[in-house]
C-alpha positions in Angstrom: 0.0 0.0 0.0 1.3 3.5 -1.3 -0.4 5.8 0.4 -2.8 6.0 3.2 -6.6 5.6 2.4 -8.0 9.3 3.7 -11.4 9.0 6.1 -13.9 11.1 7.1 -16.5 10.2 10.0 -19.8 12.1 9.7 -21.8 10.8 13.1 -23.6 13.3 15.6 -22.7 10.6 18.3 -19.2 11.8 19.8 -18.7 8.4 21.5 -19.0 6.7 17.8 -16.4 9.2 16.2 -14.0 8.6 19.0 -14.2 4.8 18.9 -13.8 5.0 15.1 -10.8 7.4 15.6 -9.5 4.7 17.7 -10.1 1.9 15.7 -8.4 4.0 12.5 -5.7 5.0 14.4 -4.3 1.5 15.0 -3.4 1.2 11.1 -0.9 3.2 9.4 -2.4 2.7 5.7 -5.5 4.5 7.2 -5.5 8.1 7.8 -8.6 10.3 9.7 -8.5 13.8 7.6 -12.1 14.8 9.6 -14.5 14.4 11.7 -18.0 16.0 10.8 -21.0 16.5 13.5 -23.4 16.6 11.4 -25.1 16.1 7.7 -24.4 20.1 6.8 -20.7 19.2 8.1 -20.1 15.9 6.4 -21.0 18.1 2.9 -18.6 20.8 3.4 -16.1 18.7 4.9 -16.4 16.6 1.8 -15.6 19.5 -0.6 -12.6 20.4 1.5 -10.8 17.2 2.1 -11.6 15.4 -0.8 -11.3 12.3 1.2 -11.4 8.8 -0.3 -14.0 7.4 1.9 -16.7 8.8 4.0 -18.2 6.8 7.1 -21.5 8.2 7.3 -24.4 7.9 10.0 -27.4 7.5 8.5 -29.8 9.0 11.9 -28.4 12.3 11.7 -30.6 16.0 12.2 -31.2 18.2 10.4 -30.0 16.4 7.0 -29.6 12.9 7.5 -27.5 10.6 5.5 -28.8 9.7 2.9 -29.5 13.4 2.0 -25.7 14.4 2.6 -24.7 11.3 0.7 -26.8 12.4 -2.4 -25.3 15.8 -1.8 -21.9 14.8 -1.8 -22.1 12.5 -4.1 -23.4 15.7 -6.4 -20.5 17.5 -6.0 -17.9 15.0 -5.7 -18.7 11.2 -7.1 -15.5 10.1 -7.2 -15.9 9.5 -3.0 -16.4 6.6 -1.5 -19.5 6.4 1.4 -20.1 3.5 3.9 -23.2 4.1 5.7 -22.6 3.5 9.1 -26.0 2.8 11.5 -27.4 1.4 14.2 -30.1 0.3 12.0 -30.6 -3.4 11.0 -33.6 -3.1 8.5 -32.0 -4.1 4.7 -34.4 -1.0 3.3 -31.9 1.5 4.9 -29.2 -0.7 3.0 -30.8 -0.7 -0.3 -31.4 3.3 -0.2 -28.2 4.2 0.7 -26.4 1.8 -2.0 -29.0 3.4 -4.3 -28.4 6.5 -3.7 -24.5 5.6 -5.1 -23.2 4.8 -1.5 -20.5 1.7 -1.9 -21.3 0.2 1.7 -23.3 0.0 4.2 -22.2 -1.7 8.5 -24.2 -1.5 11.8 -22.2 0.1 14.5 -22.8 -3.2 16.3 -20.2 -4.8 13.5 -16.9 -6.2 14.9 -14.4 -3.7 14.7 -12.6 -5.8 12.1 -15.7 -6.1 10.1 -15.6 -2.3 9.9 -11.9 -2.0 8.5 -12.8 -5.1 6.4 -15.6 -3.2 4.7 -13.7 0.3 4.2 -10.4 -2.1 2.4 -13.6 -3.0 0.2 -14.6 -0.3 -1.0 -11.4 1.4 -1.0 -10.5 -1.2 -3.6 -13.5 -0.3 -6.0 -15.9 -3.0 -4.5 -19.1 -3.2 -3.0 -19.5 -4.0 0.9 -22.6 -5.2 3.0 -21.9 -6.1 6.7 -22.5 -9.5 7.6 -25.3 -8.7 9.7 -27.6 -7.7 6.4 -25.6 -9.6 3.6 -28.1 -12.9 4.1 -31.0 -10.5 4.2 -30.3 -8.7 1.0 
């Protein structure tokens, strides 16, 4: 690996974005460029990092994910976004993938899971967590 894959977490829970700084931080081919609070953040933060994959929260107010996902996809489709909920229902899947998302994990997936799925998509594929993949 070249370079470092550049991340940006967009969750209004602090507790999430500090576990997933945590969890990014223990691997050097991964590198946190922002953390957004919010849908409006995750939009401009998008445009101003550039970064390679967004981790998105789907529950967020006032513009949830999937708005600021069709937002910054807009702008920017060359980005990468993992929805990222605590949502199990395959419907919040299916919209988010068709809204041009590339992934979709439950903040109850294993840690690895989660790094599992940004490699994925990092790499041009599609990722569905475990959780959902027999449902879909």
């Amino acid at each position: 690996m070249d370079k470092a894959i550049t991340i940006l977490i967009a969750d209004d829970n602090k507790y999430i974005r500090e576990t997933i700084r945590f969890l990014l931080s223990r691997f050097d081919h991964l590198k946190l460029v922002g953390e957004a609070e919010s849908g409006e953040e995750a939009i401009s933060m998008a445009k101003q990092l550039s970064p390679e994959i967004i981790l998105i929260d789907i529950n967020m107010n006032p513009i949830n994910g999937f708005e600021a996902t069709r937002k910054i996809l807009k702008e920017n489709p060359s980005v990468k976004i993992i929805g990222l909920s605590v949502h199990k229902q395959p419907s919040y899947a299916r919209n988010i993938l068709k809204l041009g998302a590339k992934g979709y994990v439950t903040k109850s997936s294993p840690h690895k899971e989660i790094i599992h799925a940004i490699m994925e998509v990092a790499d041009g594929k599609e990722y569905i967590c475990s959780e959902l993949n027999d449902l879909l």
